[in-house]
C-alpha positions in Angstrom: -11.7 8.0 -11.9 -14.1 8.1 -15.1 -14.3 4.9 -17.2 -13.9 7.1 -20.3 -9.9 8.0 -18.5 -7.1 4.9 -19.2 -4.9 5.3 -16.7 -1.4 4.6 -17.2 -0.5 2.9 -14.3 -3.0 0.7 -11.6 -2.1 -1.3 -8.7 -3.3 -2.2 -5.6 -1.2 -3.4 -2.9 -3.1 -6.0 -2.1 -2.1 -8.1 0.9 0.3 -11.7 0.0 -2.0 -15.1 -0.3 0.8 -15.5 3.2 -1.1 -13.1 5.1 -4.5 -15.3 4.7 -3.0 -18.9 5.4 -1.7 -16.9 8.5 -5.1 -15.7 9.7 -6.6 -18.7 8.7 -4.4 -20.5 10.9 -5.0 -17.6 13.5 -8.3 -17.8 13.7 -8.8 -21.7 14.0 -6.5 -21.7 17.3 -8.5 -19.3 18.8 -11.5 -21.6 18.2 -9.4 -24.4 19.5 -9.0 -22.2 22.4 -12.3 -21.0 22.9 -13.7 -24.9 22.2 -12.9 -26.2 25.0 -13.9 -23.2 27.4 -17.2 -22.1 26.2 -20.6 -23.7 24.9 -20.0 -24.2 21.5 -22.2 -22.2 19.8 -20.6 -19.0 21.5 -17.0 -20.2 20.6 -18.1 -20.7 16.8 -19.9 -17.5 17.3 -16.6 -15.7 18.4 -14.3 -17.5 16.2 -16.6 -16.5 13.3 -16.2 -12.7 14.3 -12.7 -12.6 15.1 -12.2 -14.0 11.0 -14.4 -11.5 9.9 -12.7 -8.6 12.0 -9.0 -10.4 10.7 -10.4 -10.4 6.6 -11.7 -6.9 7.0 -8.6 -5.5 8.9 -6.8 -7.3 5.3 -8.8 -5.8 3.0 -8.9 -2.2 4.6 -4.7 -2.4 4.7 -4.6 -3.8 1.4 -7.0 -1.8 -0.6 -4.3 1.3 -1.0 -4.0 1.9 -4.5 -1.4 4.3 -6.5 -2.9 5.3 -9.6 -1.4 7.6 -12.6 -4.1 8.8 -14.6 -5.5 11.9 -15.8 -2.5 13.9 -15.2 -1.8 13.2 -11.6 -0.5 10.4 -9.0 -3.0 9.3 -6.4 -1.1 6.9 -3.7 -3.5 6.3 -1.1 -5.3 8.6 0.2 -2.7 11.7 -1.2 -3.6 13.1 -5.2 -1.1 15.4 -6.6 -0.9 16.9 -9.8 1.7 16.2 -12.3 3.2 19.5 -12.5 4.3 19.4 -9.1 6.0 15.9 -9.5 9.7 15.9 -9.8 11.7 12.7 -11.6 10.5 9.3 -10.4 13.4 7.2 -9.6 12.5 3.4 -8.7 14.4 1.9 -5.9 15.6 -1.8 -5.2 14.5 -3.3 -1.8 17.5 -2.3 -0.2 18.0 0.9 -1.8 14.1 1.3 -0.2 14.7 0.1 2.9 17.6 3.0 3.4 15.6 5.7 2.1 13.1 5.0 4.5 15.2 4.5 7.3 18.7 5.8 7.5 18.5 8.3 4.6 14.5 9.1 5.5 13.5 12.7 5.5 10.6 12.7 8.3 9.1 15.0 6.3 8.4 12.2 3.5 5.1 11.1 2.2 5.0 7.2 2.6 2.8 4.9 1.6 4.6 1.7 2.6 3.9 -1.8 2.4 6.6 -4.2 4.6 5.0 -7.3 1.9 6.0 -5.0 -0.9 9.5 -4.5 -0.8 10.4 -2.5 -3.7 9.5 1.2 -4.3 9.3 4.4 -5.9 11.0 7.7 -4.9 9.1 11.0 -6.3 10.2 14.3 -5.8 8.0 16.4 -5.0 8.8 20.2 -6.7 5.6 22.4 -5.0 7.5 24.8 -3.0 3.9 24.7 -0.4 4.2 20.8 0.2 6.5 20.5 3.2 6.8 16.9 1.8 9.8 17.1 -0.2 9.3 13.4 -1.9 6.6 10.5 -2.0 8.2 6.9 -1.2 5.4 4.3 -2.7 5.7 0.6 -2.4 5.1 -1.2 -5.8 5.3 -4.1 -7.0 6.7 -2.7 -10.3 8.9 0.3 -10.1 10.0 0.0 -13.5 6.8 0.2 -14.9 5.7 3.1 -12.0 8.8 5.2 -12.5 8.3 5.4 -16.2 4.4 6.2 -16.1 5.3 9.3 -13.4 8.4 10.5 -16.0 6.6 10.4 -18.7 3.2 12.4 -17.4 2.9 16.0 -19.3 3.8 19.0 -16.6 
């Protein structure tokens, strides 16, 4: 994305602060394990890799970014322009949690988060997509929903 381009909606879904205490606390029983088994430089060495394998496994799952800007919707990896977008309609948790389960189209484009429990529903009008709608976890559907409806197609 340029610098010169304001986009009109940014987020990352960024794993919860949670997630960390939770490794953190992984990682030091595994050097209480590995302690009292093993010299102790090899157990520091060990328990120092297995936090730096657990921080970048976070920040790989949580760098996903959906992005509205410059006439299209990037979720993740997927880009699509807005004259294939349909109406946005933002969902509740447990409105999300059916439409991806019970009322799921296999089909669907997901980009879920299960620490984000809201999300976004876009239909998805290109008749060569076999994708008939994009389900995106956000933090703000509100805010998501009206950034996609209001793009120019």
């Amino acid at each position: 994305m340029s610098t010169s381009t304001r986009s009109a909606y940014d987020e990352r879904l960024s794993v919860p602060l949670r997630w960390w205490v939770q490794g953190v606390m992984l990682v030091a029983m595994v050097w209480i394990t590995l302690i009292v088994a093993l010299p102790e430089p090899t157990a520091w060495a060990l328990t120092a890799a297995a936090g730096g394998l657990l921080a970048l496994a976070y920040l790989a799952y949580g760098s996903a970014r959906i992005t509205v800007a410059d006439g299209r919707l990037r979720a993740g990896r997927a880009r699509i322009p807005a004259a294939h977008l349909g109406t946005a309609v933002p969902l509740s948790p447990e409105d999300a949690r059916r439409v991806a389960g019970v009322d799921a189209d296999p089909r669907a484009y997901l980009l879920l988060r299960p620490y984000v429990k809201p999300a976004v529903k876009v239909e998805i009008l290109d008749p060569a997509d076999p994708a008939p709608y994009w389900l995106l976890s956000t933090r703000h559907p509100a805010a998501l929903a009206r950034a996609l409806n209001a793009l120019e197609r």
